[in-house]
C-alpha positions as CSV (number, residue, x, y, z in Angstrom):
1,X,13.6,14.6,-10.0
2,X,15.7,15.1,-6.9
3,X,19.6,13.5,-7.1
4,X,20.4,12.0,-3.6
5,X,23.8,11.0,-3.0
6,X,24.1,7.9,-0.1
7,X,27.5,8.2,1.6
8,X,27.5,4.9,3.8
9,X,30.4,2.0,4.1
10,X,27.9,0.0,5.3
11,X,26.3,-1.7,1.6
12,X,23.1,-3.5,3.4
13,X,22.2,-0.1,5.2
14,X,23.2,2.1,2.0
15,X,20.8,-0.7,-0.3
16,X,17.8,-0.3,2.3
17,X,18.0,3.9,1.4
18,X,18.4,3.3,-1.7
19,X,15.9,1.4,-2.2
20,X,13.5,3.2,-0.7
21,X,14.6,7.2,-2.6
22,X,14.5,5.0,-5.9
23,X,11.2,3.8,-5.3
24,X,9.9,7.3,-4.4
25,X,11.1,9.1,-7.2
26,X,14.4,9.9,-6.3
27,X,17.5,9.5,-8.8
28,X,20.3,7.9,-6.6
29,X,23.7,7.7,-6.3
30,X,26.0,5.8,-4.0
31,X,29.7,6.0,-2.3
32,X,31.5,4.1,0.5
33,X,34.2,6.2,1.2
34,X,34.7,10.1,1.8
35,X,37.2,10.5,-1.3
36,X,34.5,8.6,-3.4
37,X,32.0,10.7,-1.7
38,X,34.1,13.7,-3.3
39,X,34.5,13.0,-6.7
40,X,30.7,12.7,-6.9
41,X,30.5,16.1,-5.3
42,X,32.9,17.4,-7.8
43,X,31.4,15.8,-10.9
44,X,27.3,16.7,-10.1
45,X,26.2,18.8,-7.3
46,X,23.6,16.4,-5.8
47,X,20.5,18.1,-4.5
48,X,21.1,16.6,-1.0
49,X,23.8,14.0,0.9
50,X,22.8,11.6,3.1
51,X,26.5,11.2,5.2
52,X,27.5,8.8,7.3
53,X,29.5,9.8,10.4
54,X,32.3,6.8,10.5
55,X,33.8,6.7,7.2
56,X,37.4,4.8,5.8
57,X,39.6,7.1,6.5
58,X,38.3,10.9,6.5
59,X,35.2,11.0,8.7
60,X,31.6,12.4,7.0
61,X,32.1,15.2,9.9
62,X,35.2,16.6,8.6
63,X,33.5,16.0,5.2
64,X,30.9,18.0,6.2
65,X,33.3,20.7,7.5
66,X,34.9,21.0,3.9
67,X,32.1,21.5,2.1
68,X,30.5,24.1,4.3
69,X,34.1,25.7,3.8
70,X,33.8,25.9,0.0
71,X,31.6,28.0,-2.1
72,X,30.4,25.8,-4.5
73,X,29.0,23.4,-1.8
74,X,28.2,26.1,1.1
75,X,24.4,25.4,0.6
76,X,24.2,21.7,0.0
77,X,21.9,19.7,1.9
78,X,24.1,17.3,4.2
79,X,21.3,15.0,6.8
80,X,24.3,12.9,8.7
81,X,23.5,9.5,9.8
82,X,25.4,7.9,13.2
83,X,25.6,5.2,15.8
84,X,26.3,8.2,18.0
85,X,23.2,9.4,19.8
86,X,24.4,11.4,22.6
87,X,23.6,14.9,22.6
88,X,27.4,16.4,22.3
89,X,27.6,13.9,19.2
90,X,24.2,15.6,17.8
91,X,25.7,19.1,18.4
92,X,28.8,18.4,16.7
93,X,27.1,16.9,13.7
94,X,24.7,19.8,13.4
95,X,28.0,22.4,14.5
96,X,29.6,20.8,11.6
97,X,27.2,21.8,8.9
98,X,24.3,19.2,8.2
99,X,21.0,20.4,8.1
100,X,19.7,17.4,10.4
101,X,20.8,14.4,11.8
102,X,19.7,10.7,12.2
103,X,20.8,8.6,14.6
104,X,21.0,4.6,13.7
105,X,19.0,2.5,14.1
106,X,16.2,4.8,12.3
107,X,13.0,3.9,10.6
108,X,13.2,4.8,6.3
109,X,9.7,6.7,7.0
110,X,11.1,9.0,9.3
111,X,14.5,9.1,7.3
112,X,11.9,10.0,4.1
113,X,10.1,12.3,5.6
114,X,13.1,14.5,7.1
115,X,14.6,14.2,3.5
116,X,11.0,15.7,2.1
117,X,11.4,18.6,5.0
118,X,15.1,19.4,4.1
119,X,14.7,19.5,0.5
120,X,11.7,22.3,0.9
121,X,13.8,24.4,3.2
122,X,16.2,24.4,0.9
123,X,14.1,24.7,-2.2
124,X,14.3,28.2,-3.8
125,X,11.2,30.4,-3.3
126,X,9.9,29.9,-6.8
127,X,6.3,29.8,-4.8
128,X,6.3,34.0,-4.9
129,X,3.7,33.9,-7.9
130,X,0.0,34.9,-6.9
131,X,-2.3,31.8,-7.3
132,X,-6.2,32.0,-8.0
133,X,-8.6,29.2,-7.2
134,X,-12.4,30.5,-7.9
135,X,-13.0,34.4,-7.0
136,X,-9.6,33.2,-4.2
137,X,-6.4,35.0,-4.4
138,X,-3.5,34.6,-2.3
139,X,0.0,36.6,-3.1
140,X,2.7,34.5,-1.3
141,X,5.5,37.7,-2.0
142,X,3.2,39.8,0.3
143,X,1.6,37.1,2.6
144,X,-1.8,38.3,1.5
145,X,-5.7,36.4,1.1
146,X,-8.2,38.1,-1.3
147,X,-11.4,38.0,-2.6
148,X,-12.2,40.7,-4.9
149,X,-11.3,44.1,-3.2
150,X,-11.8,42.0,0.7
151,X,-9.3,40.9,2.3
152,X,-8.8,37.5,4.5
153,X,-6.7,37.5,7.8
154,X,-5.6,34.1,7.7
155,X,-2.7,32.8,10.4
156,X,0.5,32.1,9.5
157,X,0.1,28.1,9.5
158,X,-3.5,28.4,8.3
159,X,-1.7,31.2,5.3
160,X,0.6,27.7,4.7
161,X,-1.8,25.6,4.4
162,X,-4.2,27.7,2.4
163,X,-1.3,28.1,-0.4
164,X,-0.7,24.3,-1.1
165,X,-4.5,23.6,-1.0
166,X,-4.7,26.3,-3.8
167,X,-1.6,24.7,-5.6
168,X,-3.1,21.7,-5.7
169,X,-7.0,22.2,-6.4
170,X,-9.3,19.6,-6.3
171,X,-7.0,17.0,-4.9
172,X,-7.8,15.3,-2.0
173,X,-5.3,15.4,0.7
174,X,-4.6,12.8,3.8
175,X,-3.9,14.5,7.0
176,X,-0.8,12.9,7.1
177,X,-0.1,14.3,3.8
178,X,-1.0,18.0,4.9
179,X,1.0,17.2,7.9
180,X,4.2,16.6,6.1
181,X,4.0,18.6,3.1
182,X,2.7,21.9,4.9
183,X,4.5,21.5,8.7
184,X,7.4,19.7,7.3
185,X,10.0,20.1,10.9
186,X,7.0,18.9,12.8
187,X,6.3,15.6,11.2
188,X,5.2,13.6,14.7
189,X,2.5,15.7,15.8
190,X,-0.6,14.5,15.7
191,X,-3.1,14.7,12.7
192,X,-5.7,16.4,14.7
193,X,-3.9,19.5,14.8
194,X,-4.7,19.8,10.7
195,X,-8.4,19.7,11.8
196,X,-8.0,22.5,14.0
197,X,-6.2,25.0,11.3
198,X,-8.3,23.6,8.7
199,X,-11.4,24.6,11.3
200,X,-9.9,28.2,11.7
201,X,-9.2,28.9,8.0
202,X,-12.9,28.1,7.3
203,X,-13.6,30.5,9.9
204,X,-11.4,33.3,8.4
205,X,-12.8,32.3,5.1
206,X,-16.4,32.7,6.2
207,X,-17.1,36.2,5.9
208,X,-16.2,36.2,2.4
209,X,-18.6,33.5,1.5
210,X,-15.6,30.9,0.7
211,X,-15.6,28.6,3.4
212,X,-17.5,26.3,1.8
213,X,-14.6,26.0,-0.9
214,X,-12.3,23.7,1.8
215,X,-14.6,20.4,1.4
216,X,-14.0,17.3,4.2
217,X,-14.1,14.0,2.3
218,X,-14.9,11.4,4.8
219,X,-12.3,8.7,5.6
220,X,-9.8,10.4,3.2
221,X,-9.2,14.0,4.5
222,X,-9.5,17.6,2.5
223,X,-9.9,19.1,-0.7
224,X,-9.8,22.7,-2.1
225,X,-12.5,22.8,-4.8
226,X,-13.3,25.8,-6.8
227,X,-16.6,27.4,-5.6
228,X,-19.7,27.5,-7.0
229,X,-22.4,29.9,-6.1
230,X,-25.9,28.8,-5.7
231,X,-28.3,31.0,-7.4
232,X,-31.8,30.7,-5.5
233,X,-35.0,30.4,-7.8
234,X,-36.9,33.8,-8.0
């Protein structure tokens, strides 16, 4: 479970956030004020901040500032929320240190989706370990698709999508799920794009007889299923 911490002054907008991390999973923590904000920081590392701009007293930016300044917290996730939209604002938020930036009023899907993104950039690479689905083998640590002694040229976004259809076998996946959980940074294009890399990793998968392994299901999207071989009569 992933520890949020919500720094926001305003208590209706720092509820609605709240709300909506507790109810996905999260494990939440709240403060109003930078010096509150602090002694959080200080007591558990959270695994990312969600920091308001305008604060009482020190500002989130300078907050920001001091934590990118300071070894223990050089690498934690900061997304900075803000009234200020203009693009210098933007700049300085992202200048400052946080990882992305929201401007107010925002919707809580998009707000949840960019904490999903941020949390698996930052997530250590414990995905290097070669997974196996059927006589399918891919090797993330050397960006590799195999079956048996053949190897599979697969794209770079079709290699990303291949890997967490493998890690999650026999699941059926939305596109809007594959969207978010394989794109990530590019959560508003549209869900016809998966079709098209899901179309070119059959292709590449063809020639090894393992196409046939990425299965549509209609009116709920895709699902990596182990393959069976048919063995003809006579």
């Amino acid at each position: 479970m992933s520890r949020v911490l919500i720094v926001e002054d305003e208590a209706a907008i720092a509820e609605l956030i709240s709300l909506n991390l507790r109810h996905a999973g999260y494990e939440v923590t709240l403060a109003a004020t930078a010096d509150q904000a602090q002694s959080e920081v200080t007591r558990v590392l959270p695994d990312l901040v969600i920091l308001d701009w305008m604060l009482p007293g020190q500002s989130g930016l300078s907050l920001a500032k001091r934590w990118r300044s300071e070894q223990r917290t050089r690498e934690l996730p900061i997304i900075m929320l803000t009234a200020r939209a203009d693009e210098t604002d933007k700049v300085a938020g992202l200048d400052a240190g946080a990882d992305d930036y929201l401007a107010k009023p925002f919707s809580t899907n998009e707000l949840m989706a960019r904490i999903r993104a941020v949390l698996r950039r930052k997530a250590p690479e414990a995905l290097d370990s070669a997974v196996e689905v059927g006589r399918l083998r891919l090797d993330p640590a050397t960006r590799r698709v195999s079956v048996g002694e053949q190897e599979i040229k697969v794209g770079p976004t079709e290699f990303r999508l291949l890997h967490f259809l493998m890690t999650h076998p026999e699941r059926v996946h939305s596109r809007a799920q594959l969207l978010d959980r394989v794109w990530g940074d590019h959560v508003f294009i549209e869900e016809r794009t998966v079709d098209v890399h899901v179309k070119r990793l059959r292709e590449a998968l063809s020639p090894a007889k393992c196409a046939q392994m990425i299965e549509t299901v209609r009116g709920a999207g895709y699902r990596l299923t182990q393959q069976v071989q048919a063995v003809s009569a006579g």
